[in-house]
DRENBA-25813 format. One record per atom (N, C-alpha, C): x negated, z negated, y negated. Coordinates in steps of 0.02 Angstrom, whole numbers, plus 50000, padded with zeros to 5 digits. Example, Ala and Ser with C-alpha at 12.3 -4.5 7.8 and 13.67 -1.06 7.14 Angstrom:
493404961050284;493854961050225;493404961050165;493584964650112;493164964350053;493554960649998;
This chain:
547815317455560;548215312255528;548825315455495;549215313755517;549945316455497;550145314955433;550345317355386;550535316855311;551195311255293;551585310155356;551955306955360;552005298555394;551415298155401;551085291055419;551145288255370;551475282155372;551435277555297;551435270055322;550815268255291;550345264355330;550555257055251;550835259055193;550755255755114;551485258455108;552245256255136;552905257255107;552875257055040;553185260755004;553265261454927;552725264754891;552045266154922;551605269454884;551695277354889;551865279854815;551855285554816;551165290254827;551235295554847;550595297954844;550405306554832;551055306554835;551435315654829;551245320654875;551775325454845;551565332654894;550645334154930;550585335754985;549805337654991;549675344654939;548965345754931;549005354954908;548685358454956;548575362554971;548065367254990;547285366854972;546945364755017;546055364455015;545835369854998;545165370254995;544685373755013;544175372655023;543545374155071;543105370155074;542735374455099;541985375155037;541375376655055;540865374355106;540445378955166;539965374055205;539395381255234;538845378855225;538245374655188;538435378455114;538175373455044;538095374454995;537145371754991;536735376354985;536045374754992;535845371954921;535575366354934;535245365254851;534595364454856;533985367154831;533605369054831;533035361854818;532795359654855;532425352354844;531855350754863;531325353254833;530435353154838;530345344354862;529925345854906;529765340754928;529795336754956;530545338554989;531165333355034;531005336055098;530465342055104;530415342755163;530835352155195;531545348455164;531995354555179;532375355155146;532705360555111;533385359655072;533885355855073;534375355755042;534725349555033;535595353255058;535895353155093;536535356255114;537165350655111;537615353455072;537875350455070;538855353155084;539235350055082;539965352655110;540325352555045;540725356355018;541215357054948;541845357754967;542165351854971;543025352554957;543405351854893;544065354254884;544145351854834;544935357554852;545455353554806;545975358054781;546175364754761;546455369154809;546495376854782;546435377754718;546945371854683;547185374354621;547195367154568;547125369754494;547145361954485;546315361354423;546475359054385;545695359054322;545535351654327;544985350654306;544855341854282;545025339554334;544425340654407;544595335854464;544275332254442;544365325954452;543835319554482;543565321554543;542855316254524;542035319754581;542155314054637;541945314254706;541835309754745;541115313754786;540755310354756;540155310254794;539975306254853;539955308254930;540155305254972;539245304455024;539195299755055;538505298055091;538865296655158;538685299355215;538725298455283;538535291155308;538735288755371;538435283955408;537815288455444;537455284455470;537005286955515;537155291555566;536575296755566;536835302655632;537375306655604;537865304455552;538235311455537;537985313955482;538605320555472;538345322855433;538695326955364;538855331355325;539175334155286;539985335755295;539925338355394;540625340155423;541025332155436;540665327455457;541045322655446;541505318755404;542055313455436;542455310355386;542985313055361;543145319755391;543725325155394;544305316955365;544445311355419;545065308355387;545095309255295;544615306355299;544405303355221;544515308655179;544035315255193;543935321655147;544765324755141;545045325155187;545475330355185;546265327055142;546165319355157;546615316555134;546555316555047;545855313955021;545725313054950;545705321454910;545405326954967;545585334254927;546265335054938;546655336454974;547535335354962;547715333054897;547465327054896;547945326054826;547325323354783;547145329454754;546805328954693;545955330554653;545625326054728;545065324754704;544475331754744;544005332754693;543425335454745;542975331954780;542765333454834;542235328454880;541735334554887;540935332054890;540395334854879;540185329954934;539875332855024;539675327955062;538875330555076;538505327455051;537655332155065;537505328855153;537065331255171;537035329555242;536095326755238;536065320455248;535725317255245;535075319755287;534515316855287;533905317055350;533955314755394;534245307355413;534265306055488;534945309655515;535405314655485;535885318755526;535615318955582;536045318655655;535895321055706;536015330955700;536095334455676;536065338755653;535165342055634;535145338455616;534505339655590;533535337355647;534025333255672;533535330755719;532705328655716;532825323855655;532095323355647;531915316555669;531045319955700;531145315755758;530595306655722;530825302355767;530255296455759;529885295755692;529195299955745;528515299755693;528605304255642;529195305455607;529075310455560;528815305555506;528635307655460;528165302155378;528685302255343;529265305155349;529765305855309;530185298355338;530265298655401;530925292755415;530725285755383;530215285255379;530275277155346;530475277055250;530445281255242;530805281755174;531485286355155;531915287055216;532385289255217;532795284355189;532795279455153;533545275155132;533485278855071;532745278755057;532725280854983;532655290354977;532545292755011;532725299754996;533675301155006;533885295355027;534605298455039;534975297154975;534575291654923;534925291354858;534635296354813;534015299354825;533905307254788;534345311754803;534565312554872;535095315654892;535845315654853;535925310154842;536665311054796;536435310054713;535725308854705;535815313254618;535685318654630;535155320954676;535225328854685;535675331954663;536355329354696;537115332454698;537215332354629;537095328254594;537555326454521;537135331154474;536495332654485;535935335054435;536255342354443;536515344254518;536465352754541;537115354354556;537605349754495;538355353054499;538465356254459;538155361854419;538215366454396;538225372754457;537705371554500;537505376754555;538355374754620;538195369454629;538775369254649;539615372554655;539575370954568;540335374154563;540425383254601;539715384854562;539615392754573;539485392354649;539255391754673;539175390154736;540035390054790;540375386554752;541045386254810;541595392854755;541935397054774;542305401254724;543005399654732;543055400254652;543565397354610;543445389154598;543015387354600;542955380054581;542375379554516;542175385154471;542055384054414;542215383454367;542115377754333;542405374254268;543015371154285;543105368654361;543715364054379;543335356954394;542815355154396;542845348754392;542565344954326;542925337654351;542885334454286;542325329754284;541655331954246;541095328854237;540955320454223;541605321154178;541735311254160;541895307654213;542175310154269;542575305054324;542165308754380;541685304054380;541275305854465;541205297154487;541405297754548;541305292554591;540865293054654;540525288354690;540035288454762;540445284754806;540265285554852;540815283054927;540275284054960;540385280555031;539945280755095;539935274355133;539985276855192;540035273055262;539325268255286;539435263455300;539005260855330;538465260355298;537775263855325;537155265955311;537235269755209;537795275155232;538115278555179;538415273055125;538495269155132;538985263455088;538315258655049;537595258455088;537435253955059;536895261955019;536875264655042;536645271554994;537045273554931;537705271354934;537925271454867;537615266854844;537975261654849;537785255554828;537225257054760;536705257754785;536175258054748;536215261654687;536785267154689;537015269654647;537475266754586;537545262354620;537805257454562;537695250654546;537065251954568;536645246654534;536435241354579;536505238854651;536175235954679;535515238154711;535105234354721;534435233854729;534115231054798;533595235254814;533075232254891;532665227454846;532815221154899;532425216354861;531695217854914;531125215154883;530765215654900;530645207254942;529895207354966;529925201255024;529885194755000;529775192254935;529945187354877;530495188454887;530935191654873;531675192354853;531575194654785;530915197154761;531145202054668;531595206654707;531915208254642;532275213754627;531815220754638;532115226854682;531845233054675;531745238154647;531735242454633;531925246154571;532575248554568;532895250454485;533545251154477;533685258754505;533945259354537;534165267154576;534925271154537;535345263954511;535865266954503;535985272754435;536495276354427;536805281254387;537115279954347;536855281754268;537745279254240;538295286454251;537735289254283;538585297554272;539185294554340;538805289454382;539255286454431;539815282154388;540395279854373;540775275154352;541155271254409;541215273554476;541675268954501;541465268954574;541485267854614;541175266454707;541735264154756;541595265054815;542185264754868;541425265354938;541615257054961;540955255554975;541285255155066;541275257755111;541525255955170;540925253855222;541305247855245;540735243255300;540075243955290;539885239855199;539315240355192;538995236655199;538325236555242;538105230755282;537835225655210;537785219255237;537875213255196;536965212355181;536985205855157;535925202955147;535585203155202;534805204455181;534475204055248;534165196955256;533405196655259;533185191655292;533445188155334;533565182155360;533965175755390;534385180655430;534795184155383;535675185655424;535365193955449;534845195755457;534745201255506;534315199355600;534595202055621;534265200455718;533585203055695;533135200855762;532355201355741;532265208955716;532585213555775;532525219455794;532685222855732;533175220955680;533345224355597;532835221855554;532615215555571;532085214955505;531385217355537;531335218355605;530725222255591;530795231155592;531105235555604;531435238855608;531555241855514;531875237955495;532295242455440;532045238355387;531735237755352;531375232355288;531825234955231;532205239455218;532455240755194;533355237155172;533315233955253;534015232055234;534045225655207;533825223355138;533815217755112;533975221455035;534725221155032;535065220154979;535215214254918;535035217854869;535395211754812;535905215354768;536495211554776;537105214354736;537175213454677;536715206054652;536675204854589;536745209954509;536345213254530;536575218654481;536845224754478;537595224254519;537845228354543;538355229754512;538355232154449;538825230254399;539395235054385;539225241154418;539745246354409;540575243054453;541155246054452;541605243454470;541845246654541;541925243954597;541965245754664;542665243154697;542625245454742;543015243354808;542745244554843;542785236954881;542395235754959;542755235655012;542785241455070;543335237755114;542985237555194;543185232255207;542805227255281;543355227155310;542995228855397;543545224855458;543525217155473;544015215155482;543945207155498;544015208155573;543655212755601;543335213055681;542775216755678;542465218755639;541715222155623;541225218755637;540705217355703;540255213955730;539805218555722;539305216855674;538805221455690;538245217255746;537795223355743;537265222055827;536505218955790;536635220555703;536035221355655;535995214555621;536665208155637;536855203155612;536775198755620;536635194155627;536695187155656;537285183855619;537565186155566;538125183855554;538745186355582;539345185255565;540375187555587;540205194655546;540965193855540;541015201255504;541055200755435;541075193755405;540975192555334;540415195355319;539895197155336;539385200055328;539465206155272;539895208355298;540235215955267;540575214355187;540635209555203;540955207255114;540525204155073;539795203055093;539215203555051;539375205054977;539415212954972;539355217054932;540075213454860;540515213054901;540845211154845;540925202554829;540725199054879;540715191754864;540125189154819;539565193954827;538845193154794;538865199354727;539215202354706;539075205454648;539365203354573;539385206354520;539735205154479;540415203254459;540835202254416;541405202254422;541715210554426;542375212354430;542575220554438;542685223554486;542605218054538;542615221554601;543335219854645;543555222654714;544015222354729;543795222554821;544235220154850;544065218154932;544785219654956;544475228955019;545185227255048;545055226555108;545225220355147;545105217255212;545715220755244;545295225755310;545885227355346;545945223855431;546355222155447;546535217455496;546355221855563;545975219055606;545975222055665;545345227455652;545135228555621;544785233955617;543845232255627;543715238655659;543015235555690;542555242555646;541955244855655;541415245355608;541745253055591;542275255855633;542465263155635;543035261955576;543385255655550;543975256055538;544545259355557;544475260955599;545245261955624;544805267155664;544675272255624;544235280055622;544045285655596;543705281955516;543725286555473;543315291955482;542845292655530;542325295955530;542415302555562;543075301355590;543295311955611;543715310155659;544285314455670;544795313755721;544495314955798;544645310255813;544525308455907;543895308955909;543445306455867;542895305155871;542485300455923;541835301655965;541975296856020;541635288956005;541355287455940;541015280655931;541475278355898;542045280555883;542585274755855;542905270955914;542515264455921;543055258055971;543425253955940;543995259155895;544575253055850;545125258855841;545395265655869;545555270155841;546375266355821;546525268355785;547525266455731;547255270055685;547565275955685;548215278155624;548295277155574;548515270555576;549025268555540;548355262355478;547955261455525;547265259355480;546845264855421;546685270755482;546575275655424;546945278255378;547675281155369;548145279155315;548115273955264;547995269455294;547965263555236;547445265555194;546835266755229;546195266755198;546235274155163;546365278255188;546665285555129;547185282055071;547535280255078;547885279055018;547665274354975;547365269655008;547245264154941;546455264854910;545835268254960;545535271754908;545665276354871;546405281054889;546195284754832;546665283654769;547175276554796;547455274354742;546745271854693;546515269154726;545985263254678;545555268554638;545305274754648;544875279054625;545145281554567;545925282854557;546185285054512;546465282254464;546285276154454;546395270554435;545695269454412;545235269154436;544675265454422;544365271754376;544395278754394;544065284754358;544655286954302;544955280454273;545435283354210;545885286654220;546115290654283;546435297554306;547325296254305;547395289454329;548125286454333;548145278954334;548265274654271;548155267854276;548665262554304;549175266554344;549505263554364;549435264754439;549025266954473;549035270554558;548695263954576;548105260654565;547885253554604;548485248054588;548615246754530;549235238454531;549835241054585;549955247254584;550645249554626;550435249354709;549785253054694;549515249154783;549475244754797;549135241254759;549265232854768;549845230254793;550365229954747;551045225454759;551315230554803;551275235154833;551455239954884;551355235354943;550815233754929;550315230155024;550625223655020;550665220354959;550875214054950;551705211754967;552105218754966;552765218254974;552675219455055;552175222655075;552555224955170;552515219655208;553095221555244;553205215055280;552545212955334;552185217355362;551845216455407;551205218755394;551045219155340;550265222555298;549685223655352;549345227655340;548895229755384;548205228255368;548215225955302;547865222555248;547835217955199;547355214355179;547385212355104;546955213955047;547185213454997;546805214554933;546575209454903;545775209254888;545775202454828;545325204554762;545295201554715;544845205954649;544575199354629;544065200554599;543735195454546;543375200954477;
């Protein structure tokens, strides 16, 4: 992705810096089966990053999402990507006793991260005592998106529809939720509700402050609903939240998930740009860091003549 793609006229976003990026960072995790590995980017140079704690879609893994990572370490932020259990990487198979409670070992997985960023910092060199403990945020794709989620406070309802247990963080303050699948029962195909019991979300108490962003061509195969499905998360949660609907875009968005990647069937440019800049306008904004980078994205998208998106908040 070219630095010179400008997908949001008028949004500033500045010079890139120089990366660096740790891979495997091992964190040491009894009982998970196997250690916990995870990928460390972050800014050559630079104190008091803001955290982005990041969760994969299904099958990837830590190396993925290069658009996303490389754009948000450029300017500013560190990303910490752990590489989940169902990684295709990892290859674990079926009958393992582990896969049916993989939604929920993948949210141990990112407090893991938050509990073992002390080991971390030491772990990647020159990145000790550069990040900033107050401003950590969760992100994640898909599968990864509703694994944050939980992190900030939404819940597996159980087959009543109670509430599940509370999973989320308060060291989390802010989320960046991409194509996160919507409610189950009713609006899942037979094959997801018997399959995944897991995917029955309640946003209700999802109170931390997010951005949700959905394709308005995102069909999932797991749905019986459109692609509104995907805006679940922010039509069903608290107030605080924010929706950026990008046009044309199908479950890959454009293609955040790695350059010329082969399961993206939506690839533009000019989509993933958007989606680099206005999460990481909204992050810096939302993690205290610059309170003017989300309203300026905003009326940025709102001024182009031919927007590639929209924004809405409640």
């Amino acid at each position: 992705m070219s630095e010179t793609t400008v997908a949001v006229p008028g949004l500033a976003v500045g010079t890139p810096s120089p990366v660096i990026a740790v891979r495997p960072v091992v964190l040491p995790a009894p009982g998970r089966g196997e250690d916990l590995r995870v990928r460390v980017s972050a800014p050559a140079t630079g104190n008091e990053l803001p955290v982005i704690v990041f969760s994969h879609g299904f099958g990837e893994s830590m190396d993925g999402y290069a658009p996303l990572v490389d754009f948000w370490t450029a300017h500013g932020f560190a990303v910490i990507q752990p590489t989940h259990l169902d990684s295709r990487t990892l290859n674990l198979p079926p009958d393992d006793p582990r896969t049916s409670l993989i939604w929920r070992l993948r949210v141990e997985d990112l407090t893991r991260v938050l509990d073992g960023l002390d080991f971390v910092e030491a772990a990647a060199p020159g990145l000790a005592g550069r990040l900033d403990r107050s401003r950590i945020a969760v992100a994640g794709h898909s599968w990864g998106a509703q694994t944050a989620s939980l992190l900030l406070g939404a819940r597996v309802l159980g087959p009543e529809g109670e509430p599940g247990e509370d999973l989320s963080d308060p060291r989390i303050t802010a989320g960046v939720l991409l194509a996160v699948p919507g409610t189950g029962g009713a609006d899942l195909t037979p094959f997801a509700a018997e399959h995944f019991p897991f995917m029955n979300p309640g946003f209700a108490e999802m109170t931390t402050p997010a951005l949700v962003v959905a394709g308005d061509h995102d069909q999932s195969l797991l749905s019986v609903r459109g692609p509104d499905w995907f805006t679940d998360a922010y039509v069903q949660s608290p107030h605080g939240k924010s929706l950026l609907t990008v046009f044309g875009a199908e479950h890959s968005l454009g293609g955040i998930s790695g350059y010329n990647v082969t399961e993206t069937t939506d690839e533009n440019p000019e989509r993933v740009a958007l989606i680099q800049r206005l999460t990481w306008a909204y992050l810096r904004t939302a993690l205290g860091v610059d309170g003017s980078a989300w309203p300026a994205a905003r009326a940025a998208l709102a001024a182009a003549g031919d927007p590639l998106g929209r924004i809405e908040s409640r």
